[in-house]
C-alpha positions in Angstrom: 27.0 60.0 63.7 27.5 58.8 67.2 26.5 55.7 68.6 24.2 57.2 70.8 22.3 59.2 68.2 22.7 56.2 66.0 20.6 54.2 68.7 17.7 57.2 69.8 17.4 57.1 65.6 16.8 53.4 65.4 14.6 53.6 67.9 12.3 56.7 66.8 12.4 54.8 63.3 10.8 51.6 65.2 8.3 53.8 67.7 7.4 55.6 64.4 6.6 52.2 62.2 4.8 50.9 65.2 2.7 53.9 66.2 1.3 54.9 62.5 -0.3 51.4 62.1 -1.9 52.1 65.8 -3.2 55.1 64.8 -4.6 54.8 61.3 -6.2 51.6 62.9 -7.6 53.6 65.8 -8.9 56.1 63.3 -10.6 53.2 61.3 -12.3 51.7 63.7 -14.0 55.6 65.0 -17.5 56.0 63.5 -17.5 59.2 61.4 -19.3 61.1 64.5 -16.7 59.7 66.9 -13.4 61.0 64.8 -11.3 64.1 65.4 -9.7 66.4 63.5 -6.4 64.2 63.6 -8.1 61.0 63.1 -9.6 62.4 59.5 -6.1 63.7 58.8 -4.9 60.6 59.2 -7.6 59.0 57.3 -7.1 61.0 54.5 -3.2 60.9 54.5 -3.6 56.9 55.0 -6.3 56.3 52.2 -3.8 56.6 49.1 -1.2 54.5 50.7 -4.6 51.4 51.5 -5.1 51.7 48.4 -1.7 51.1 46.6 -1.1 48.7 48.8 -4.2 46.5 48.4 -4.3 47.1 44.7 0.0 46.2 44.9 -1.6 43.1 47.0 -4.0 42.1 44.4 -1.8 42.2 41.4 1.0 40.1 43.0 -1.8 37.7 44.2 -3.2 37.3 40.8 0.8 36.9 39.3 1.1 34.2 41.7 -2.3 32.6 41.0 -1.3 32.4 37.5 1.8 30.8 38.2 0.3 27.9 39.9 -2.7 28.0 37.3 -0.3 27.7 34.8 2.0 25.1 36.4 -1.0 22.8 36.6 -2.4 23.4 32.9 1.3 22.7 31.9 1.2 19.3 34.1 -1.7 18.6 32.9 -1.0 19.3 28.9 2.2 16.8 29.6 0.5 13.8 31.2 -2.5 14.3 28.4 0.4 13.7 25.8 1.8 10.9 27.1 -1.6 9.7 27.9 -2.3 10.0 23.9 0.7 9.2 22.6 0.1 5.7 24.8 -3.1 5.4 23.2 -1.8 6.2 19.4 0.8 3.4 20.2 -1.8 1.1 21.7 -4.0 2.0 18.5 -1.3 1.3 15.8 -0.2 -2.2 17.8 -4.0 -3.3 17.3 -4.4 -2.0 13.6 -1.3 -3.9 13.0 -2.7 -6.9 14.7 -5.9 -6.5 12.9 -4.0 -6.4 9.4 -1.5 -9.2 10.5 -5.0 -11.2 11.7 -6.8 -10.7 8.0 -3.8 -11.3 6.1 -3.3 -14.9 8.3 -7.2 -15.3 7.5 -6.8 -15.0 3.8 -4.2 -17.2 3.9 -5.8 -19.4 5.6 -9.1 -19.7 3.1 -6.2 -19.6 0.5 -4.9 -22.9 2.2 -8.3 -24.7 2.5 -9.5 -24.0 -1.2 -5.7 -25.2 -2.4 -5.5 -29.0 -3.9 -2.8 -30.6 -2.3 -0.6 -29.7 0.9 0.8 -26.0 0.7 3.3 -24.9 3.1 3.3 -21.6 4.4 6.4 -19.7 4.2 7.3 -16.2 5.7 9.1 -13.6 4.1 12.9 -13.2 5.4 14.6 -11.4 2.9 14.2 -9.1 -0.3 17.1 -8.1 -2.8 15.8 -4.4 -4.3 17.1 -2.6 -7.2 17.5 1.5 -6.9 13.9 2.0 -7.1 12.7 -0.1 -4.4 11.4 -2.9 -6.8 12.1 -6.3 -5.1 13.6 -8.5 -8.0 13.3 -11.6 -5.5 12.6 -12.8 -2.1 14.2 -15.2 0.6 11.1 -17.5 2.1 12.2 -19.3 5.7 11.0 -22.6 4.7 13.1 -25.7 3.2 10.7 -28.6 4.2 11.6 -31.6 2.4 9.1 -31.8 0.3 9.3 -28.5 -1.1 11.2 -28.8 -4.4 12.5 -26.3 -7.2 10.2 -25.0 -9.7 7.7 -25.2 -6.7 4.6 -22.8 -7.2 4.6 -19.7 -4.8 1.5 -18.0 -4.1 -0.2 -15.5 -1.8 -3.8 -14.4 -0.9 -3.5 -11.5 -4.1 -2.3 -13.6 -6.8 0.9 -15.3 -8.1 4.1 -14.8 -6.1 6.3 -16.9 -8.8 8.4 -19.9 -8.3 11.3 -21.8 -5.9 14.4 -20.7 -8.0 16.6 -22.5 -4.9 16.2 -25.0 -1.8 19.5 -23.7 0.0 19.0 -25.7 3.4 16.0 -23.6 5.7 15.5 -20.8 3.0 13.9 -20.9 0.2 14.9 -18.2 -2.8 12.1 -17.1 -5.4 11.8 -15.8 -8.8 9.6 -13.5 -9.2 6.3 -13.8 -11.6 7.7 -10.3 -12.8 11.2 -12.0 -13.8 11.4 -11.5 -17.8 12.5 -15.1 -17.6 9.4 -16.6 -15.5 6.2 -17.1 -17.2 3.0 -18.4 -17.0 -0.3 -20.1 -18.8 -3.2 -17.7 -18.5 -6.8 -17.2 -19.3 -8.9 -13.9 -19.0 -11.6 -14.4 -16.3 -14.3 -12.7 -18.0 -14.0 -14.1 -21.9 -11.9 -17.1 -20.8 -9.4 -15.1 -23.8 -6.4 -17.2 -23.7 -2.7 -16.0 -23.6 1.1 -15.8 -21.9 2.0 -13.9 -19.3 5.9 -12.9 -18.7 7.3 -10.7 -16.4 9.2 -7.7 -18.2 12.2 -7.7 -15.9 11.5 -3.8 -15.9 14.1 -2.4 -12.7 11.9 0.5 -12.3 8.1 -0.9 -11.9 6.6 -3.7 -11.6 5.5 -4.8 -15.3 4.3 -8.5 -17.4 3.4 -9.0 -21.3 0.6 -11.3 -22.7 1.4 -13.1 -25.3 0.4 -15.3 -28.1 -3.5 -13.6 -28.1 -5.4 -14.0 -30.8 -6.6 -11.0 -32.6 -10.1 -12.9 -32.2 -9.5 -12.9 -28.7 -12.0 -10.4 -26.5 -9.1 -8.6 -24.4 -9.9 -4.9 -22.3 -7.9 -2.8 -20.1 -9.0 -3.7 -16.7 -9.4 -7.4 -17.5 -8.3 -10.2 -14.5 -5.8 -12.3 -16.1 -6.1 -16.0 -13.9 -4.1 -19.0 -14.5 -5.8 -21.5 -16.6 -4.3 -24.6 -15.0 -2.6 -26.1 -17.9 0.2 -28.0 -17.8 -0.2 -29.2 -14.5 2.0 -26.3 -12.7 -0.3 -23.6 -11.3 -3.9 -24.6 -10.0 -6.8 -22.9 -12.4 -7.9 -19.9 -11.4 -5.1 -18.3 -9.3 -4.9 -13.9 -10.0 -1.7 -13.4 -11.9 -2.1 -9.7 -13.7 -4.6 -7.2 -14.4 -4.7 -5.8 -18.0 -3.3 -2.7 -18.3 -3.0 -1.6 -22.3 -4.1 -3.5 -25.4 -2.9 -2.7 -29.0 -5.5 -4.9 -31.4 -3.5 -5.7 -34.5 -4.6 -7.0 -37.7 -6.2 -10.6 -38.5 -3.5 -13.2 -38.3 -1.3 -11.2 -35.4 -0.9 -11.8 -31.5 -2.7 -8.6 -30.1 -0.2 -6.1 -27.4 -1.0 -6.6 -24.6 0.6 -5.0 -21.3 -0.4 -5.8 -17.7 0.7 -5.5 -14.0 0.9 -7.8 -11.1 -1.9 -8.5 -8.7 0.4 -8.7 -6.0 2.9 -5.7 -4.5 6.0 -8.1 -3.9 7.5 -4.8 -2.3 5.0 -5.1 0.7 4.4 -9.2 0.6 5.3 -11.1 4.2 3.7 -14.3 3.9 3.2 -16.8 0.7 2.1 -20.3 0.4 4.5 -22.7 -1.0 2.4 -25.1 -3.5 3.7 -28.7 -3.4 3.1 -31.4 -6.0 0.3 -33.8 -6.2 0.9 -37.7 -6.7 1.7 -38.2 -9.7 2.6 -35.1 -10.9 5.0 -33.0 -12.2 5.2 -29.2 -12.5 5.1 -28.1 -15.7 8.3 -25.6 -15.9 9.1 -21.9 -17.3 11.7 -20.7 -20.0 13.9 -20.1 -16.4 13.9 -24.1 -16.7 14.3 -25.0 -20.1 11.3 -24.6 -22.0 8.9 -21.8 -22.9 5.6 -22.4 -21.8 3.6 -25.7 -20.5 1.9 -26.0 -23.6 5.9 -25.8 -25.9 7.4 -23.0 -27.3 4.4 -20.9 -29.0 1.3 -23.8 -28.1 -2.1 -22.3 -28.0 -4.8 -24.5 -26.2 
């Protein structure tokens, strides 16, 4: 094609876009009396193409209102979850606090109602065996007045006993140690008896000994220390019972029980220190069996 042919078709092409617009507005914009013959052709010719092309217009509109709809729910949905996972974080920090607060509390009543000056002692350190039993823990407290055989207690019960003073730590046997034990009476018949720990690696276990087969002993029964010999204060929760075998007149009943206190989960402890005058009685750990002598019964 020549140039010049090239040019009259560019220009028909742009007269032609510019005059059907003119003339299928000038035919919209007759009243119905007003129109000709060529105005209602064009009307009629025009009217399909309106109305794919508003229908065309309508459909990408509503894609592109979507878009930005969907753009803002999605902006939205991401500041609400940071927004709640703010407040789920701000909700566990105070339900920590609030445990960490009544635990200090109990501790603190545990203090008052103590004879003598305890020292509280935090946890530092746990040795574990393969099934996450702690077999003893590491306190951060080596005050001089804290001294082996020590008492160690928390607001649930017995704790056990200062095995070490090594400097600023303090290590602990376990009530649950087969070699620790402990003078004990049971709360509700005043049944007297022995508690050791079993030394069981896979729970946390004790045995009562030396009850009499007179003795009134259930499962379910709080085991407290009876404060003889001078070592633990009366009263203190050592074990709850957990089975009893009655045996005949004349024999120590069997009797199983378990710690009141979770030594896996324990953080803070009071360190009981000696009144004037006295000295602890000590556990088989120490030389002798029981503060009453090998098999004494009250």
């Amino acid at each position: 094609m020549s140039p010049a042919l090239k040019r009259y078709r560019d220009a028909a092409i742009v007269v032609f876009l510019l005059a059907v617009p003119f003339f299928v507005l000038k035919a919209n914009m007759k009243s119905p009396e007003s129109q000709s013959a060529m105005d209602r052709t064009i009307l009629r010719v025009s009217a399909p193409i309106e109305v794919a092309a508003a229908t065309l217009a309508r459909g990408v509109g509503g894609i592109l209102e979507d878009y930005v709809y969907l753009v803002d729910v999605k902006r939205d949905n991401d500041r609400l979850a940071y927004d709640n996972a703010r407040l789920r974080e701000q909700l566990h920090a105070l339900e920590q606090a609030q445990t960490d607060n009544r635990q200090l509390r109990r501790l603190l009543q545990l203090k008052d109602s103590t004879p003598g000056e305890p020292v509280s002692a935090q946890v530092i350190g746990k040795d574990f065996t393969e099934f996450f039993r702690a077999t003893r823990i590491v306190l951060d407290k080596g005050a001089r007045d804290v001294r082996s055989h020590a008492p160690v207690v928390s607001p649930d019960g017995v704790v056990g006993a200062v095995l070490h003073v090594a400097g600023e730590t303090l290590d602990v046997q376990l009530a649950v140690d087969a070699a620790f034990g402990v003078d004990v009476e049971d709360e509700r018949t005043r049944a007297r008896g022995f508690v050791r720990g079993t030394g069981d690696p896979a729970r946390y276990g004790c045995k009562v000994e030396m009850v009499d087969s007179r003795d009134e002993v259930e499962i379910g029964d709080l085991l407290v220390t009876s404060g003889k010999g001078r070592w633990f204060p009366r009263g203190i929760p050592v074990a709850r019972v957990t089975k009893v075998i009655k045996r005949e007149l004349g024999r120590d009943q069997d009797v199983d029980a378990a710690p009141t206190v979770d030594f896996s989960r324990i953080d803070s402890v009071l360190v009981l220190t000696s009144a004037p005058g006295e000295e602890p009685a000590s556990t088989s750990a120490f030389g002798s069996q029981s503060p009453n002598g090998p098999r004494g019964r009250p």
